[in-house]
C-alpha positions as CSV (number, residue, x, y, z in Angstrom):
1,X,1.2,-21.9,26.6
2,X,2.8,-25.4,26.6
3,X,0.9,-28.2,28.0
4,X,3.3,-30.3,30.4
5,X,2.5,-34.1,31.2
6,X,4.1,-36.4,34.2
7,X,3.8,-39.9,33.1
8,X,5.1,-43.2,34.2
9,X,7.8,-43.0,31.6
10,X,8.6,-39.5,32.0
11,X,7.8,-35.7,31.9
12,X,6.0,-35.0,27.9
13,X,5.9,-32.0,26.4
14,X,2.3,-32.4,24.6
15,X,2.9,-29.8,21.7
16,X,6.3,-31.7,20.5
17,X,6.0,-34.8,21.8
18,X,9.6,-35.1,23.7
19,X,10.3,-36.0,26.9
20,X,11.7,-33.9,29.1
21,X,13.2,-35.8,32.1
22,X,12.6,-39.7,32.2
23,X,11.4,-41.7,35.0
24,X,8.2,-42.1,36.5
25,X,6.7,-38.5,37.1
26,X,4.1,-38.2,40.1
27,X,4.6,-34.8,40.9
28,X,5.1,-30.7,39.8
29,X,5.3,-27.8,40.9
30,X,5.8,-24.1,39.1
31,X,8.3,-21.5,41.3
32,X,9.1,-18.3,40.2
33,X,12.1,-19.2,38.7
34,X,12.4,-22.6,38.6
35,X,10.2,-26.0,38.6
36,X,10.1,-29.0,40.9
37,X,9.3,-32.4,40.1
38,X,9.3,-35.7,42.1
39,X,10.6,-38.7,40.0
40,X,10.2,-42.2,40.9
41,X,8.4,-41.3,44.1
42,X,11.6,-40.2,46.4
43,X,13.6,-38.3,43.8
44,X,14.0,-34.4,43.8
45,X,14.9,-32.9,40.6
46,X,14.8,-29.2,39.5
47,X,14.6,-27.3,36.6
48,X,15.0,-23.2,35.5
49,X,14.3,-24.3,31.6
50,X,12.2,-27.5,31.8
51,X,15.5,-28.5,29.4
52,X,17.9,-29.3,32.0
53,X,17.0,-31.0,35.0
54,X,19.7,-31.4,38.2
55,X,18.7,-33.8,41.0
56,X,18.1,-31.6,44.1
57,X,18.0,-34.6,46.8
58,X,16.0,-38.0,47.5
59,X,14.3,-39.1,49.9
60,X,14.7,-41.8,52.1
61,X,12.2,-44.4,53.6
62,X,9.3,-42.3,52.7
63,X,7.7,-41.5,49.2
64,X,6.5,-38.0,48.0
65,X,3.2,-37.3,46.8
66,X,3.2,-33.8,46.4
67,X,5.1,-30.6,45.7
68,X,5.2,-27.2,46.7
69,X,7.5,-24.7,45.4
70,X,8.6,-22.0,49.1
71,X,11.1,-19.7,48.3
72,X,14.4,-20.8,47.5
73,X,13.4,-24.6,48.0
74,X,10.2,-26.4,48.5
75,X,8.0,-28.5,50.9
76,X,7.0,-32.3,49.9
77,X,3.8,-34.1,50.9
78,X,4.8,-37.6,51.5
79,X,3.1,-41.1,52.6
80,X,2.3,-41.9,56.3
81,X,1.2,-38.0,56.2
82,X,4.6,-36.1,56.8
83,X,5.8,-33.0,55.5
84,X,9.3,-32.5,54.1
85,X,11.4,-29.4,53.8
86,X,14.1,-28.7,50.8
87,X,16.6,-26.6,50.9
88,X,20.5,-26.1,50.1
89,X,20.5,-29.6,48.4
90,X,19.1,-31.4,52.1
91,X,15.2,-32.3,53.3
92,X,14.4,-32.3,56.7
93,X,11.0,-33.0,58.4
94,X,8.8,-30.2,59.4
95,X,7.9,-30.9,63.1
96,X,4.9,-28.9,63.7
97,X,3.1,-30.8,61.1
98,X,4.1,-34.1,62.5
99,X,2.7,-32.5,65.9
100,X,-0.8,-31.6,64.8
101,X,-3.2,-32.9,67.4
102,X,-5.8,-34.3,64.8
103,X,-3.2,-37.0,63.6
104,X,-4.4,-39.7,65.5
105,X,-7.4,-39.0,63.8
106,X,-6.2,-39.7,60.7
107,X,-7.3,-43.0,58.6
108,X,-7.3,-44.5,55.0
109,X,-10.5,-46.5,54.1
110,X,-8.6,-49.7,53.2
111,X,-6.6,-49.3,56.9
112,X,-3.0,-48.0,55.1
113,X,-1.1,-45.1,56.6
114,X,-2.2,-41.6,55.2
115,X,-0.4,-39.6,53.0
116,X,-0.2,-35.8,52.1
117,X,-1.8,-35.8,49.3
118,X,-2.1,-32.1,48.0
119,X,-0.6,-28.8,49.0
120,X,-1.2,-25.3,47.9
121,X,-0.2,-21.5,49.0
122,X,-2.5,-18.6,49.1
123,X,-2.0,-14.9,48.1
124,X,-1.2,-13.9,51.9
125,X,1.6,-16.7,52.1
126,X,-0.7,-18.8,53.6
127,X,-0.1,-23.0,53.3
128,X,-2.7,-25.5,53.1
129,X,-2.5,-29.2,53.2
130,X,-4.4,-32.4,52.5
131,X,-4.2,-35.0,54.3
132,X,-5.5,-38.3,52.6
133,X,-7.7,-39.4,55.0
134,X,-7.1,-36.7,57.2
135,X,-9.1,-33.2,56.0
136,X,-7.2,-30.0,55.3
137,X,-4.4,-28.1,57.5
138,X,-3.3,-24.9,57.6
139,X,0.0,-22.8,58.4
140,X,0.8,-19.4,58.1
141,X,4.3,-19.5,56.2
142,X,4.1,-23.7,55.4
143,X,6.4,-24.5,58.2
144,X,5.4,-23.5,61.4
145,X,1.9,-23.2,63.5
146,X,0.3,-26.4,61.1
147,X,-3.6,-26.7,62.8
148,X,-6.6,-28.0,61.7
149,X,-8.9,-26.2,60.0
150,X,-12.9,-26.8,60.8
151,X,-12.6,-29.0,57.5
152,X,-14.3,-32.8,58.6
153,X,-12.1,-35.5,58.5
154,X,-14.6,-37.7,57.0
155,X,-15.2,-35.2,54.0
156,X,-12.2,-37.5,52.2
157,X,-10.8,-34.6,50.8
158,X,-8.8,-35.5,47.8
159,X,-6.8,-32.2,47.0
160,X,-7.1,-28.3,47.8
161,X,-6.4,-25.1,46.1
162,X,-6.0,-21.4,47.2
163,X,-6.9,-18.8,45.6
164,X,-4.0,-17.4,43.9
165,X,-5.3,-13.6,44.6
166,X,-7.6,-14.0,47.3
167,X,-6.2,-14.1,50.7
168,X,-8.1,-17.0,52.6
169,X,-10.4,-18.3,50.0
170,X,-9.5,-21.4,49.1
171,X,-11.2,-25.0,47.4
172,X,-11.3,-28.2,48.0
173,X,-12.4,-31.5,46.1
174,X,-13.9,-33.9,48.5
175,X,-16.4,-37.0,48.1
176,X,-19.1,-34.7,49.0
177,X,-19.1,-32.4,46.8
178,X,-16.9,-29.3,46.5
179,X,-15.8,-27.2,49.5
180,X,-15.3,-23.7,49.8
181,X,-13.7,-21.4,52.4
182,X,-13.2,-17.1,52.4
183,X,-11.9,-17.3,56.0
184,X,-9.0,-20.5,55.9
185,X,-11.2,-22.2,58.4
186,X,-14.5,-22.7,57.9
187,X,-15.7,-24.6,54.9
188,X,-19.5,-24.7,52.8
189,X,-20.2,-27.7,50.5
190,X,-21.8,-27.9,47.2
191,X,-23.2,-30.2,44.8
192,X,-25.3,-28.3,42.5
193,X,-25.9,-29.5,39.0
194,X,-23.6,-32.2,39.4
195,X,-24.4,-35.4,38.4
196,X,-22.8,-37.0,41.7
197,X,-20.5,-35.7,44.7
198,X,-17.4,-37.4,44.3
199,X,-14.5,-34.8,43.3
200,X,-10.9,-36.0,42.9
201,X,-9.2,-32.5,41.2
202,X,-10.1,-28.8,41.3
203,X,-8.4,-26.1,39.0
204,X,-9.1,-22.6,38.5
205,X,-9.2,-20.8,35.0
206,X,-9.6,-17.0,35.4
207,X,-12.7,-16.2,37.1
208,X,-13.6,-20.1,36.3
209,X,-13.9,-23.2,38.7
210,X,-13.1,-26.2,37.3
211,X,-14.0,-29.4,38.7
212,X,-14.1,-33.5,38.1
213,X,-16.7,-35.2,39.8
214,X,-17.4,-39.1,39.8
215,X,-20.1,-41.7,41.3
216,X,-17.3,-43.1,43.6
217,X,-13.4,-44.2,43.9
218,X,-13.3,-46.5,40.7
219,X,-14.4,-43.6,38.5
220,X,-17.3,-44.6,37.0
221,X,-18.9,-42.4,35.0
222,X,-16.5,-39.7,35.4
223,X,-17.0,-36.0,34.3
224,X,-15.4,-32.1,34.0
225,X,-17.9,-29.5,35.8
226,X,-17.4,-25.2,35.8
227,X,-18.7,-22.7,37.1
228,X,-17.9,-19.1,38.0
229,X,-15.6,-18.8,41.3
230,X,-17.8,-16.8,43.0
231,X,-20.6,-19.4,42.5
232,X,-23.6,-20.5,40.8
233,X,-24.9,-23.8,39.5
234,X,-21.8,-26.5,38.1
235,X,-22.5,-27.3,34.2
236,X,-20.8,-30.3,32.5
237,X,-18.2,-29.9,29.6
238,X,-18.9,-31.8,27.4
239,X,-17.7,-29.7,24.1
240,X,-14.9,-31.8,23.0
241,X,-14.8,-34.0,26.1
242,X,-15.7,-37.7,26.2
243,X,-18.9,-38.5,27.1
244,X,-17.5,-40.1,30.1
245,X,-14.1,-40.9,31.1
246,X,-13.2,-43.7,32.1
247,X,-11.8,-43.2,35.2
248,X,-11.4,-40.1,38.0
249,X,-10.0,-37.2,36.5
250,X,-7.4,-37.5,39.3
251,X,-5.6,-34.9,42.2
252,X,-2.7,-33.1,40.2
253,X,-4.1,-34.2,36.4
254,X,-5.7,-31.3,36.0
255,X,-4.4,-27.7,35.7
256,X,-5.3,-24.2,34.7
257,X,-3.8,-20.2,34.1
258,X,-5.5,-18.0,32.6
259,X,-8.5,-19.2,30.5
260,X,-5.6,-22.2,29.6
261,X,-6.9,-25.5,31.0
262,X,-5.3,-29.1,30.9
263,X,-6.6,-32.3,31.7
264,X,-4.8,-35.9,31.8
265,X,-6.3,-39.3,31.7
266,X,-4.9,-42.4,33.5
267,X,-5.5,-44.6,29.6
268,X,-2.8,-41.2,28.8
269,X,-5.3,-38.6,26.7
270,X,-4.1,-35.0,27.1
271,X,-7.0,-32.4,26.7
272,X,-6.9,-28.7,26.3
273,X,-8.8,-25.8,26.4
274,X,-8.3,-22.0,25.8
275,X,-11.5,-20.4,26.9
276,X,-12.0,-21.7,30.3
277,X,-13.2,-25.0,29.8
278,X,-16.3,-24.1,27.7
279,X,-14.8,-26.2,24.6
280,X,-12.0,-28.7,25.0
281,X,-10.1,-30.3,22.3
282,X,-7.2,-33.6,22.5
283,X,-4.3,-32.5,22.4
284,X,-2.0,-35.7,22.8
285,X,-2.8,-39.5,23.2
286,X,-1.6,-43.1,24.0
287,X,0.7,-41.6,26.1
288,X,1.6,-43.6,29.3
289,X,-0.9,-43.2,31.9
290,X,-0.1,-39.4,33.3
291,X,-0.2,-38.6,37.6
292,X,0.1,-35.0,36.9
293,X,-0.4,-31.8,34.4
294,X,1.1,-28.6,34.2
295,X,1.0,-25.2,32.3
296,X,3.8,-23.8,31.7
């Protein structure tokens, strides 16, 4: 399985070293039969081989953050907490997300405009979104009926994850821990056997959670946690892993499939595993610092 990496200076193919579109990569996102990828913040580009990449659209006066492949095109997070719609070469905004009644709700701790800072779909078709300060949304089909869920604004949710399989269970990394849902709308929290509650990135590997947890926003004394989905006590990985990183394994940077799991670091370190996070090993380095990691 090839390890893909979204730097500053472009998409990296870890096992060969090339680069497979330039730019400044901040976002990815697998499809059935093609992938997305956000480059330089406000451009669209699409691939069916990861070889050849055709610029779908950009966007104007707003900045993605995120990427969701929907059918024939694909929905976009973007800053000051919109959603985005692509399709047929065009984006237009999805209204019922800008009409949620939580919005004016929504914050950023340093008094910035939010952003839409992770999305994922569930097995039923169900769409889930993170606002950055904002808590989690839901829709049923990503574009119409966006609500609330019972998800606490002040949580900070950092990014969320459905189940691939498992229609309404989803996760979420917050500053308090992770949270966990079987219904799409009420959520439980849990720290244990962390060494602290800060969680910037989520992943699941098989019947494995994976999960980076932190003292606070600058990352100090950063760390990979697992556990089994269906729950238990978080241990550290430390097989192969740095003691501690040194800063947030971030939203996006790390990815799983299967019992493949990647991580990427901000100082751009590459780590991999093939049994579910029990033992990592580097797999690239001294890249530029990387905003996102995909299998593939």
């Amino acid at each position: 399985m090839r390890v893909l990496a979204g730097t500053q200076k472009g998409l990296v193919d870890v096992s060969t070293g090339a680069t497979l579109l330039p730019g400044s990569i901040t976002a990815l996102a697998r499809g059935d039969d093609v992938w997305w990828a956000v480059v330089d913040r406000y451009r669209i580009h699409t691939s069916s081989d990861l070889a050849t990449w055709d610029e779908r659209t950009a966007i104007r006066g707003l900045e993605a953050r995120c990427i969701l492949s929907a059918g024939d095109g694909a929905l976009a997070g973007t800053s000051e907490a919109h959603l985005l719609k692509f399709d047929a070469g065009s984006s237009t905004r999805v209204r019922s997300f800008d009409r949620v009644p939580t919005r004016d709700t929504w914050y950023t701790p340093w008094g910035g405009p939010p952003d839409t800072r992770s999305l994922s779909r569930g097995a039923d078709g169900r769409a889930f979104a993170n606002v950055h300060v904002g808590g989690i949304l839901a829709s049923p089909d990503g574009e119409s009926g966006w609500r609330p869920t019972a998800m606490d604004v002040d949580a900070d949710v950092h990014q969320v994850l459905a189940h691939p399989d498992e229609p309404g269970v989803a996760f979420a990394a917050t500053a308090i821990g992770l949270a966990s849902t079987h219904d799409g709308e009420a959520w439980d929290f849990t720290d244990d056997g962390l060494h602290a509650s800060y969680c910037r990135a989520v992943a699941l590997a098989g019947a494995t959670l994976l999960l980076s947890a932190s003292l606070n926003h600058t990352g100090k004394r950063s760390a990979l946690y697992r556990r089994a989905i269906d729950g238990g006590r978080f241990e550290r990985c430390t097989d192969g892993l740095p003691e501690w990183f040194g800063d947030n394994v971030d939203t996006h940077c790390l990815d799983a499939r299967g019992d493949t799991a990647a991580l990427g670091t901000s100082d751009g370190s590459v780590y991999r595993s093939d049994d579910a996070g029990r033992t990592w090993e580097q797999a690239a380095r001294d890249l530029a610092p990387i905003a996102v990691v995909a299998l593939a």
